[in-house]
Phi, psi and omega in degrees: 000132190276171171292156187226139175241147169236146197197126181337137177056013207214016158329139174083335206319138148292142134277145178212197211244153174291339166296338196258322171295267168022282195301329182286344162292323186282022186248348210255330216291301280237314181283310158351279177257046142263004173294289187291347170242018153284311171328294165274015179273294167305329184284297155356293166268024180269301169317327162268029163292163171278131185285143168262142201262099151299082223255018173255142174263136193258129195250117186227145190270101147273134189276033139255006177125169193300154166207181200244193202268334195277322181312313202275008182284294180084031178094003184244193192248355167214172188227149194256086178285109200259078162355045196304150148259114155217082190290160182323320196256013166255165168275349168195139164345154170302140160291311179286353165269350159317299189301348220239318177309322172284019162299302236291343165299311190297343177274324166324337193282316186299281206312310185292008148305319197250012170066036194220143179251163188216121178209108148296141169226155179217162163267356159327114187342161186263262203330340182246003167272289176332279216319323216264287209331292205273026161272334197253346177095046190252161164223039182268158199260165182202128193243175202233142166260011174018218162273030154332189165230004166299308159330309217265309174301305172305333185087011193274319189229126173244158152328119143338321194273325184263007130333294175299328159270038183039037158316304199268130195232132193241165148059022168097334158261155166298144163291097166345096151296359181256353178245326179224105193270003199294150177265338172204151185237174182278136172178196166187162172202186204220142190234107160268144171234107195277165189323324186295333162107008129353099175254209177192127163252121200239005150181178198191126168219176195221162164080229153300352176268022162215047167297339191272001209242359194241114166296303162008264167301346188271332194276335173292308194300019189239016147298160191270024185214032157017223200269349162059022166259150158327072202308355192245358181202058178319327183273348210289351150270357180285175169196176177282111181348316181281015191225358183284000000 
């Protein structure tokens, strides 16, 4: 019979012997990678989504000065959008879209390799997205969509009035007015641009889908006690980094 250890998250746990590990890994392994080309199977077909034609212009405060949707490309052909929440009337950035940013410089080494740009965007004043940007020490770049309409267009920001009128629509369904009152929410999304100067808006996710963007979390899941959250409030451990 094998033996049992107790341990913070990990009460009751087996032991087993290493050959009996073996096998339970190579029966997971097994299972992995069929995981993984259902994975790439789906990524496929993220790609061959059908595209939207963008045909408004979006005006954004950069700290060279305002810029368009086309602008924010930077010369490569597609683009990443990360939906920060900072709405106009706060005083500092979400904490959990913190946590997420502070992976997002290390992609920067990269990305533009692969023809691709990386840009947050919020509607909070750019003065007060600098102030937190160099609070948190980050230099990835993030720009303010103010009172524009790209938030609003994108499903990132909704109207009070259109909350109340159950209007406001996030992750693809209408929004609760009686469960949920935020004026903005977490996601990101992707732009292609052709030589013509064209743009596409070619995919866009919210919620748990932008779970692939938290290194974090990726480093955690391969652990015995994984993320180890509250299942009923998961996040009520993040903070803003500087506050741990």
């Amino acid at each position: 019979m094998a033996k049992l250890i107790t341990r913070t998250g990990t009460a009751g746990h087996k032991v087993v012997s290493r050959q009996r590990w073996l096998t339970a890994r190579k029966a997971l392994l097994a299972e992995e990678k069929k995981l993984f080309r259902a994975h790439d199977r789906l990524k496929a077909k993220r790609r061959k989504l059908p595209w939207v034609k963008v045909e408004q212009d979006y005006l954004f405060a950069g700290p060279n000065g305002n810029e368009s949707l086309a602008d924010l490309f930077a010369g490569k052909s597609q683009l990443i959008v990360y939906h920060f929440m900072f709405a106009q009337e706060w005083q500092a950035g979400c904490a959990h879209c913190s946590f997420w940013a502070d992976h997002y410089d290390s992609v920067n080494w990269h990305i533009g390799q692969r023809d691709t740009t990386f840009v947050a965007v919020s509607r909070a004043p750019l003065e007060k997205i600098e102030a937190f940007k160099q609070r948190m020490g980050w230099k990835f770049k993030w720009v303010s969509s103010g009172d524009g309409e790209f938030n609003y267009d994108f499903q990132a920001s909704f109207t009070p009035e259109q909350i109340r009128a159950g209007k406001a629509m996030y992750n693809y369904k209408k929004v609760s007015p009686k469960s949920d009152r935020m004026t903005d929410r977490e996601g990101a999304s992707a732009f292609y641009q052709e030589k013509t100067g064209a743009i596409y808006h070619t995919y866009s996710t919210w919620a748990r889908g932008i779970d692939l963007l938290n290194t974090t979390y990726n480093f955690l899941d391969l652990t015995a006690k994984g993320r180890d959250e509250d299942p009923n409030a998961t996040q009520n451990w993040v903070k803003h980094h500087d506050r741990y």
